[in-house]
VEXDREN-2710 file (C-alpha; in Angstrom, 1 decimal):
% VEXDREN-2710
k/r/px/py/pz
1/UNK/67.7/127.5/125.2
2/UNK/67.4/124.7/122.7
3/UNK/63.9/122.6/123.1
4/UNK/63.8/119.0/124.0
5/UNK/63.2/118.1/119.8
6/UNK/65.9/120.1/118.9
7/UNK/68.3/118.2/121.5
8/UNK/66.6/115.2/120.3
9/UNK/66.8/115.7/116.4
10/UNK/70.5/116.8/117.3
11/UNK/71.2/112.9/118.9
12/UNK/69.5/111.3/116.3
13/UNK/72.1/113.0/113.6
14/UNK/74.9/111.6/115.7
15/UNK/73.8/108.2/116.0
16/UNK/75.7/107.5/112.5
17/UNK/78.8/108.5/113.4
18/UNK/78.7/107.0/116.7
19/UNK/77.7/103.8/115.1
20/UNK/81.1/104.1/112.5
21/UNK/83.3/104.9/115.6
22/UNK/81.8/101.7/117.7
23/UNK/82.6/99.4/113.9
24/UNK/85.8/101.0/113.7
25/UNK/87.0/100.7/117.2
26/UNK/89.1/97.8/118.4
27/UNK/86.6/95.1/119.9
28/UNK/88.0/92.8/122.3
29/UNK/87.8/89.3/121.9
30/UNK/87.3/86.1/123.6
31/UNK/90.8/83.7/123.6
32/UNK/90.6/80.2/123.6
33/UNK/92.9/77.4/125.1
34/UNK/95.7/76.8/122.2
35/UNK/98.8/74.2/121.9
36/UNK/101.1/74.8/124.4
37/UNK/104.7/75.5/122.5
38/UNK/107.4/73.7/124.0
39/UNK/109.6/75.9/126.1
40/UNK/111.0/76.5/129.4
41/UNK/112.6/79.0/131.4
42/UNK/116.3/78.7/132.4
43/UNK/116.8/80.9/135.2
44/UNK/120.0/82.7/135.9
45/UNK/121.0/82.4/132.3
46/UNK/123.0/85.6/131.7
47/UNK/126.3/85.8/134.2
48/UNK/126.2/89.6/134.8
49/UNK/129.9/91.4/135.4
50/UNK/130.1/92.1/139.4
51/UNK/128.6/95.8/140.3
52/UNK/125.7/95.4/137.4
53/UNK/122.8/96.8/138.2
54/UNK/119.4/95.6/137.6
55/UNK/117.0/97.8/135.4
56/UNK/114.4/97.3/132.4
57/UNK/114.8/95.6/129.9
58/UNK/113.8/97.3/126.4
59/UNK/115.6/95.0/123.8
60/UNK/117.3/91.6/122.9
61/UNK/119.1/90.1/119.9
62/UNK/121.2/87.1/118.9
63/UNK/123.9/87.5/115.7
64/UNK/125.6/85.1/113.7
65/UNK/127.8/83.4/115.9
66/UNK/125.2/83.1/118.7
67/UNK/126.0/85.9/121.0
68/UNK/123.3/87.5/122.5
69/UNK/123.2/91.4/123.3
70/UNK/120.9/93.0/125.4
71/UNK/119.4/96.8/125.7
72/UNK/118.7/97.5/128.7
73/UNK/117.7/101.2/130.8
74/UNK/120.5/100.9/133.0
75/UNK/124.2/101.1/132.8
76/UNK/125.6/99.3/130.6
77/UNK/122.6/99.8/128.2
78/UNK/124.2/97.6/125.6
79/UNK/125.7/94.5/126.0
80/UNK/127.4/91.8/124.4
81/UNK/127.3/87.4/126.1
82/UNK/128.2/84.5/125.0
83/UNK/125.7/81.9/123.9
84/UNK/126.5/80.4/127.2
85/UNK/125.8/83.5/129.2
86/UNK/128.8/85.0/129.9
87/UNK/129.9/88.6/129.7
88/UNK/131.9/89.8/126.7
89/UNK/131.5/93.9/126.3
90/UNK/129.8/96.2/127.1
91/UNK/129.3/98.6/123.7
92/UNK/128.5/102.2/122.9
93/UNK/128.7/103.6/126.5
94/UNK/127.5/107.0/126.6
95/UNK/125.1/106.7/123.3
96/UNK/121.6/106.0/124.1
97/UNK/119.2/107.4/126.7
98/UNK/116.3/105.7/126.8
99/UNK/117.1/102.1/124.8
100/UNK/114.3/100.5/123.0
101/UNK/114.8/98.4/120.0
102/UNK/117.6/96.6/118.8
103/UNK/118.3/94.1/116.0
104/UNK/120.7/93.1/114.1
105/UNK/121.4/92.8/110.5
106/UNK/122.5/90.5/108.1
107/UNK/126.8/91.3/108.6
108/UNK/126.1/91.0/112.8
109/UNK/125.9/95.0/113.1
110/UNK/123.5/96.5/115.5
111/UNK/120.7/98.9/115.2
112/UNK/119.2/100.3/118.0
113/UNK/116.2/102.6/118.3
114/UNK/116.1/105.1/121.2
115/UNK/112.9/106.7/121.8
116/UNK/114.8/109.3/124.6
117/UNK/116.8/110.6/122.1
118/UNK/114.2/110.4/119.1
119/UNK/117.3/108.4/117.2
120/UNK/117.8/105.0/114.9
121/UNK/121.8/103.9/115.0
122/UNK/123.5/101.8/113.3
123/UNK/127.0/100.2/115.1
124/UNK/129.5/97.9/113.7
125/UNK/129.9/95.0/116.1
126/UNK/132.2/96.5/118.4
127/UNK/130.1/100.0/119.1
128/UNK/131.7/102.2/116.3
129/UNK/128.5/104.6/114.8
130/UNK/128.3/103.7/111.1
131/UNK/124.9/105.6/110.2
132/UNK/122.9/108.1/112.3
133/UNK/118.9/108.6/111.6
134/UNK/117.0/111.6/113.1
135/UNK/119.2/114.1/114.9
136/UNK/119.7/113.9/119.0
137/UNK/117.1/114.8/121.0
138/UNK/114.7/116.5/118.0
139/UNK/111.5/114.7/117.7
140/UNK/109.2/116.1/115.1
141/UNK/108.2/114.6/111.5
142/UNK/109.7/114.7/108.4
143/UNK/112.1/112.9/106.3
144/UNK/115.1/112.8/108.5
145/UNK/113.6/113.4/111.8
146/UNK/111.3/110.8/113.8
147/UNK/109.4/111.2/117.2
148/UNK/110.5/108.6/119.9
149/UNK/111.3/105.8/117.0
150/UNK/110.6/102.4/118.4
151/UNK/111.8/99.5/116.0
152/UNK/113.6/99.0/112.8
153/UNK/113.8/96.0/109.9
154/UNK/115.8/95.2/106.9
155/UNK/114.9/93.5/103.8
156/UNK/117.1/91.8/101.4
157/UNK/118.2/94.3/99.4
158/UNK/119.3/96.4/102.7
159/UNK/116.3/98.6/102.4
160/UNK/116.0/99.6/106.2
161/UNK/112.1/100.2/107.6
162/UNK/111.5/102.5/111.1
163/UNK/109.0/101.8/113.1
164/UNK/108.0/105.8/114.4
165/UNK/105.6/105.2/116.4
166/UNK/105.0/107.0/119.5
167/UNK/105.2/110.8/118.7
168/UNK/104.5/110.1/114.8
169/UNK/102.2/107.0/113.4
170/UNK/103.6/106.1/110.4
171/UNK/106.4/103.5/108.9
172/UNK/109.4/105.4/107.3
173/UNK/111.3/103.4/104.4
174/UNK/115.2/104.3/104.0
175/UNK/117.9/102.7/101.5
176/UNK/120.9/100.5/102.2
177/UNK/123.0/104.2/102.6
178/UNK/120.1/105.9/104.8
179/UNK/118.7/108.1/101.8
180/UNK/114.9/108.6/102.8
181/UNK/112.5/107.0/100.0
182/UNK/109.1/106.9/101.8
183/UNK/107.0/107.1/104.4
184/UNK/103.2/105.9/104.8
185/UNK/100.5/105.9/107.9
186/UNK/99.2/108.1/110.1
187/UNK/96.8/108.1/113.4
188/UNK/94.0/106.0/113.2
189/UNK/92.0/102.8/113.1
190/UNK/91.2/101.7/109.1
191/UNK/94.1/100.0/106.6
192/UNK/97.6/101.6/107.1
193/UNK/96.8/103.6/110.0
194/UNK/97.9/103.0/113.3
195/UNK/97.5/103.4/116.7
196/UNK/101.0/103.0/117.9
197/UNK/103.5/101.3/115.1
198/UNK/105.7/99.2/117.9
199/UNK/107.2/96.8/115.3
200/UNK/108.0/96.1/112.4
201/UNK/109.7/92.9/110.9
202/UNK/110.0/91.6/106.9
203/UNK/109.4/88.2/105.5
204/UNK/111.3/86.7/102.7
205/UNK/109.1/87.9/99.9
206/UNK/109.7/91.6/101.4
207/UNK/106.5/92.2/103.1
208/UNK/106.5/94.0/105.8
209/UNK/104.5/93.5/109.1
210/UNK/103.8/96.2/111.3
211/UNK/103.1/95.5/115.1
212/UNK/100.0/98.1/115.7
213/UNK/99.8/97.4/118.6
214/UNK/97.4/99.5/120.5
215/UNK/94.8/98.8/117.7
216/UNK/95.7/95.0/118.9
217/UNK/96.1/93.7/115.3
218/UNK/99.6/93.1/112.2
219/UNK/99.3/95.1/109.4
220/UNK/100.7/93.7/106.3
221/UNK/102.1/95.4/103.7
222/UNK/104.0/95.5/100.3
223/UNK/107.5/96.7/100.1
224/UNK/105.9/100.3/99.0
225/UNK/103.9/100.4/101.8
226/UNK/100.1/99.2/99.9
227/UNK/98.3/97.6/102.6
228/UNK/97.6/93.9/101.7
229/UNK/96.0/92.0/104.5
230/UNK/95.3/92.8/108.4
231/UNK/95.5/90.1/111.5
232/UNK/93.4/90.5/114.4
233/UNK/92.3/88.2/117.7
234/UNK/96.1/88.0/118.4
235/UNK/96.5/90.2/121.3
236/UNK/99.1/93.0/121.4
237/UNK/102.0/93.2/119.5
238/UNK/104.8/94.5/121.1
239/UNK/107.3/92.3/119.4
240/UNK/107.6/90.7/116.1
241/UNK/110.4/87.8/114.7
242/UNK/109.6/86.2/111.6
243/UNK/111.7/82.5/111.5
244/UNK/113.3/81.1/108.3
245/UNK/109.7/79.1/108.2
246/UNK/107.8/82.1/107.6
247/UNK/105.9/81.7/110.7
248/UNK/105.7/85.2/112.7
249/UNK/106.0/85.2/116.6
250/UNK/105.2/87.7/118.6
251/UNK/105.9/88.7/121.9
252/UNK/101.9/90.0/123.6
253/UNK/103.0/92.5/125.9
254/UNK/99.4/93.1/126.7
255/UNK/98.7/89.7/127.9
256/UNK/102.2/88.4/128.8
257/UNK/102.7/85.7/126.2
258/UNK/104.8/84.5/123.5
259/UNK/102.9/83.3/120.6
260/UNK/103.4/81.3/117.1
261/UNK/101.4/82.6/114.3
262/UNK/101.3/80.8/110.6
263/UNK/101.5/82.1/107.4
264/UNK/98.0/83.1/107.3
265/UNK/98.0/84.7/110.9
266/UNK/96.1/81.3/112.8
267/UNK/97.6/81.1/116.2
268/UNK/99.2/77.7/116.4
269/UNK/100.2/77.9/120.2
270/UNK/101.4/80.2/123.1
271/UNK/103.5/80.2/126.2
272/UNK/103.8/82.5/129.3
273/UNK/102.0/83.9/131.5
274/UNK/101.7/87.2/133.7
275/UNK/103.1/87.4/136.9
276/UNK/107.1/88.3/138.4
277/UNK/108.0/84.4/138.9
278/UNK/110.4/82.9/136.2
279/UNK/108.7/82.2/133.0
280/UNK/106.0/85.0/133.9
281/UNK/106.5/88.3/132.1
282/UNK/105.7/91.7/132.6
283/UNK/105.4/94.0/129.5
284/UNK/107.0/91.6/127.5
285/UNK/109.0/93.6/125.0
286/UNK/110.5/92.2/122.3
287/UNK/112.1/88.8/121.7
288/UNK/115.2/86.9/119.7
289/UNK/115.4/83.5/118.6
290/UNK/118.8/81.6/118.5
291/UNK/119.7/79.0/115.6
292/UNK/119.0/76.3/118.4
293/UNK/114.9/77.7/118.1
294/UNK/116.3/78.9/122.2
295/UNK/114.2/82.4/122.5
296/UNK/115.4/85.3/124.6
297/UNK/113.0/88.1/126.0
298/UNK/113.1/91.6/127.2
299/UNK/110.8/91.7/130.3
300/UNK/110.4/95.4/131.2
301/UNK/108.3/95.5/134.6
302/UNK/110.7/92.7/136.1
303/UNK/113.7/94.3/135.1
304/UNK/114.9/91.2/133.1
305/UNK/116.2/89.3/130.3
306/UNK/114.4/85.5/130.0
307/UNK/115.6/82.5/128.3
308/UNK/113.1/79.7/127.5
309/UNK/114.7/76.7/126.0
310/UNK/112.9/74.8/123.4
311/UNK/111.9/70.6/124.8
312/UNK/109.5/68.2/123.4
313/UNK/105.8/68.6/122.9
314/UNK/104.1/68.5/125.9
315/UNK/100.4/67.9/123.6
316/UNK/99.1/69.9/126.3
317/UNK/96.7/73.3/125.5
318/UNK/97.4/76.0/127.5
319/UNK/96.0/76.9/130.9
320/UNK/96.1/80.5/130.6
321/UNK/94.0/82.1/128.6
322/UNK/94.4/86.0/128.1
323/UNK/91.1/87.8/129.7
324/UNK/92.3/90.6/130.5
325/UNK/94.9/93.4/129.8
326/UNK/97.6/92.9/133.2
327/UNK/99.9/96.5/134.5
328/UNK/98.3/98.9/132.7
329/UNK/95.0/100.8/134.0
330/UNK/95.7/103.0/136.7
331/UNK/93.6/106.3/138.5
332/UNK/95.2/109.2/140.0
333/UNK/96.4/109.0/143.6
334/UNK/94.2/110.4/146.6
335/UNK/96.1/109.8/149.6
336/UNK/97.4/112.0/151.7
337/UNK/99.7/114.3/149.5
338/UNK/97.1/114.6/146.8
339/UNK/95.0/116.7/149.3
340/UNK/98.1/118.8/151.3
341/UNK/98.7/121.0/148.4
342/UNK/97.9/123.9/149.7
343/UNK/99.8/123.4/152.9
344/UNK/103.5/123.7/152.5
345/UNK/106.0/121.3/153.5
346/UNK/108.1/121.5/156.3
END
């Protein structure tokens, strides 16, 4: 048996690493009141075709002429309205089978990432497959295979970026045609890795920003994936849109709020809340922001899509303040079940 100094010298060697892991480990941090953006909630937005059934919502996006589609785990899991609300289509029935991201590019055609299926599509406007990425219901790693993909961005030149980030940790760069080029990340903590990749969006100069969100922090890199700045004290991002201004918002699916971040990641204001009433959101997802600045949102736990209209500034700071994390811990069950297992049922 080893003696109480050799149990003791042993501690005493760990205390460095222990001490890197504490540095490198996501602290949490205390929020503060900020401006309160200018929005509202307009219930019953969306007029929903008769026999829809309610389910959650994953993804949202708005394309050039102002119609909005929504992702959604339930049938149909894509969708096309109006910018009034009104059903159009429903598109690529039978495709996807568990919806997650969805955006659309520059010549209004959809991409949608499906982490059921471990696949990235992209659909011409009407649901017609014009590119496949990763092959159905293979998730592994490599350059034409991802692991539950969750988001994917476009820069200028039509170079397409994938979020992989639930069964892989890592940022995988494609061209216009879907040829791979690159990938960069892995599991971790320090510059360019990640702890969950959940989205990914590019500015104007072609940076890309990189939702990590379990690590509670954007990453910011060049269009060759060197790491060039970090924001952190923002929450968690579950959803990035960057707006002709440059400014990043994000969707906090940890904390339930929508918030506006400048070009040098300061938080200029927030709105939302948690909770199941209207304006409240549960896992926030990802957002969409119209021409009109109107913003749409994929609320997962309330099996919703929510539009907040934009009004004038209230000058008000915001009464909620993020504390802590809302529907997420949970401990196994122990009731009655948990402890019958040995006794069959009859």
């Amino acid at each position: 048996m080893k003696t109480s100094l050799e149990i003791a010298l042993a501690c005493i060697a760990l205390m460095p690493l222990l001490a890197v892991a504490q540095e490198t480990a996501v602290k949490p941090h205390a929020f503060q009141a900020v401006p309160e953006l200018p929005y509202r909630v307009m219930p019953n937005f969306f007029k929903f075709p008769k026999g829809t059934v309610a389910g959650e919502a994953s993804g949202v996006a708005v394309n050039s002429k102002g119609h909005i589609f929504l992702f959604q785990r339930t049938k149909p899991m894509l969708a096309e309205y109006d910018a009034k609300g009104n059903f159009i289509q429903s598109i690529g029935d039978g495709l996807f089978s568990h919806p997650h991201g969805l955006r659309i590019d520059a010549d209004d055609n959809l991409w949608t990432t499906d982490d059921g299926s471990h696949l990235v599509l992209k659909l011409d406007p009407t649901g017609n497959v014009l590119l496949v990425l990763g092959r159905i219901n293979t998730g592994a790693e490599a350059n034409w295979l991802f692991n539950k993909p969750a988001d994917v961005a476009f820069a200028k030149n039509g170079d397409i970026y994938v979020a992989d980030g639930y069964g892989n940790s890592r940022i995988v760069k494609f061209d216009r045609n879907g040829n791979y080029l690159k990938a960069w990340g892995k599991y971790g903590t320090g510059p360019g890795e990640f702890n969950l990749p959940h989205t990914v969006a590019v500015d104007n100069q072609g940076r890309v920003y990189v939702g990590d969100r379990e690590n509670q922090r954007i990453q910011i890199f060049d269009s060759e994936g060197k790491f060039i700045q970090q924001w952190t004290d923002i929450g968690y991002p579950y959803g990035l849109w960057i707006t002709p201004d440059q400014h990043v918002w994000m969707v906090d699916g940890g904390y339930d709020r929508i918030i506006e971040l400048d070009q040098n990641g300061k938080i200029l204001g927030a709105f939302g809340e948690p909770g199941h009433m209207p304006g409240q959101m549960a896992w926030g997802h990802f957002m969409a922001m119209g021409a009109d600045q109107t913003i749409y949102v994929a609320d997962v736990l309330n099996w919703r899509f929510q539009v907040f209209s934009r009004t004038a500034p209230t000058g008000s700071m915001t009464k909620y303040i993020p504390s802590v994390r809302m529907f997420w811990d949970s401990v196994p069950s122990v009731g009655w079940v948990s402890h019958q297992t040995a006794i069959p049922f009859k």
